[in-house]
N, C-alpha and C positions, 0 to 999 in steps of 0.2 A: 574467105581469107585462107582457108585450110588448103583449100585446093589449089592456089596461087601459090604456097609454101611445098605443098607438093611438086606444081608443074618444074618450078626454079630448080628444087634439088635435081629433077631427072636432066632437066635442062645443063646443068652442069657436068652430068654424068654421073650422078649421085656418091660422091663423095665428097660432099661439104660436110659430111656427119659420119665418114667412115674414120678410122686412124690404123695406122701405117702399124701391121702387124711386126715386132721386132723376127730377128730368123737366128735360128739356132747354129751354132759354132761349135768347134773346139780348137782349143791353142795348148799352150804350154806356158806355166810357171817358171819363175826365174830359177827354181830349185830345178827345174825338168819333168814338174809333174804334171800329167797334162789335167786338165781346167775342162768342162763342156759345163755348156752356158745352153738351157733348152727353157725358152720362153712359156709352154706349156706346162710346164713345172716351175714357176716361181714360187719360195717358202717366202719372198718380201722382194720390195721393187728393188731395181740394180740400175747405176749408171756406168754405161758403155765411154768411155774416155779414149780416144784415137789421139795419140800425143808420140811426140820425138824427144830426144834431149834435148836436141838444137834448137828445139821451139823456144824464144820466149813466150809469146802469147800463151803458150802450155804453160811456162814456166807461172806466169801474173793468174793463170786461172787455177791451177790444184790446188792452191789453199783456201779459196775461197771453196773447192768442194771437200776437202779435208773438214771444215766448219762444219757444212752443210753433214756430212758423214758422223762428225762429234756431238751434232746436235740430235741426230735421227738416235743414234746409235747402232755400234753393229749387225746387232739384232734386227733391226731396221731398214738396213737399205747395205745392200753389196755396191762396192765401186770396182771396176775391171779397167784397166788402165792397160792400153792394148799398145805397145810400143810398134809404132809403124816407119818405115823408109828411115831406118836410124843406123848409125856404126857405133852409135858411144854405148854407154853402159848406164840402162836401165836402170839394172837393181839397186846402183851405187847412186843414183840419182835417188831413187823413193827415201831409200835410207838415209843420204845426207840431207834431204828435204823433212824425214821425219813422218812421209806421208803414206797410211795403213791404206792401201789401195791394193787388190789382187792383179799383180801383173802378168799381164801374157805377153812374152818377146815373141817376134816374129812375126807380127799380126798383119803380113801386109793382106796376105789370101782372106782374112777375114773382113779386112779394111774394104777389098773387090767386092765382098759379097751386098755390104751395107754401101758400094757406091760412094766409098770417101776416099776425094781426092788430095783433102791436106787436111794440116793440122791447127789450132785443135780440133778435133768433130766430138763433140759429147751428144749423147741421146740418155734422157731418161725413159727407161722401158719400166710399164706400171706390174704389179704382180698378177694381175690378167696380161700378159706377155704382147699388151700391147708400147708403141710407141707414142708416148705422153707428150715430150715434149722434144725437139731438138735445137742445140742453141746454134743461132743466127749469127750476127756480127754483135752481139750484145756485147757489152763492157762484164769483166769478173764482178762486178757487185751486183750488174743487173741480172746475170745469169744467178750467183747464188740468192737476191731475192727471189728470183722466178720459182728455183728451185725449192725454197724454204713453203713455196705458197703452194705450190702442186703437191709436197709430202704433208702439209700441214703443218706444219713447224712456225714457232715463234719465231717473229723477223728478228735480224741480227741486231747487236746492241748499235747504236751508232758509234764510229770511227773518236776514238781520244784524242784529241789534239797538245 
């Protein structure tokens, strides 16, 4: 049986068990100070957040990682929210949304590097500076369960009607 589990992984090229190393950056803060993001040095895992203003979809998913962020605590999990292909204004958007997220304007060269062609593209990179998770077409509630289960975190309370 062992050897059959061996042949399959080569057989695929073996990486049904490898994970997608994250890659080191630098940007700049909305203040203009610049930010470097080195996966090899994580003090706690971080999510990468590839968003615009004009995004809705960005817009229905940052509170549900705002949650997830509230829940971990800052101590816990850094959020970079990397404004990409945008004319509006960034900073004024975190602020009137309320949402403590490290932003980097101008992140399209960063967006090339990770291979993101829209928005939103989130990755959670683990604090062994690999990539944990990245979200699909999931819905904002399935992303921040997803999310709460890979940090370990208590599921969210259910919705009040």
């Amino acid at each position: 049986m062992r050897i059959l589990l061996y042949a399959l992984f080569f057989l695929a090229g073996g990486t049904a068990l490898a994970q997608e190393r994250a890659i080191a950056w630098v940007g700049t803060n909305g203040a203009g100070t610049v930010v470097r993001f080195d996966p090899d040095h994580l003090p706690r895992p971080a999510l990468i957040l590839f968003w615009a203003t004009w995004c809705p979809y960005c817009k229905a998913l940052m509170p549900h990682l705002q949650k997830v962020r509230d829940a971990a605590g800052a101590d816990h999990l850094d959020i970079y929210a990397i404004d990409i292909k945008d004319d509006g204004d960034p900073r004024a958007e975190l602020r009137e949304r309320g949402l403590d997220f490290t932003l980097i304007t101008d992140g399209d060269a960063i967006a090339a590097q990770y291979g993101v062609k829209g928005t939103p593209t989130l990755l959670l990179v683990n604090a062994q500076g690999s990539v944990a998770y990245r979200m699909g077409s999931d819905s904002p509630d399935t992303t921040e369960a997803t999310l709460r289960e890979k940090l370990h975190l208590h599921p969210a309370s259910p919705a009040k009607r």
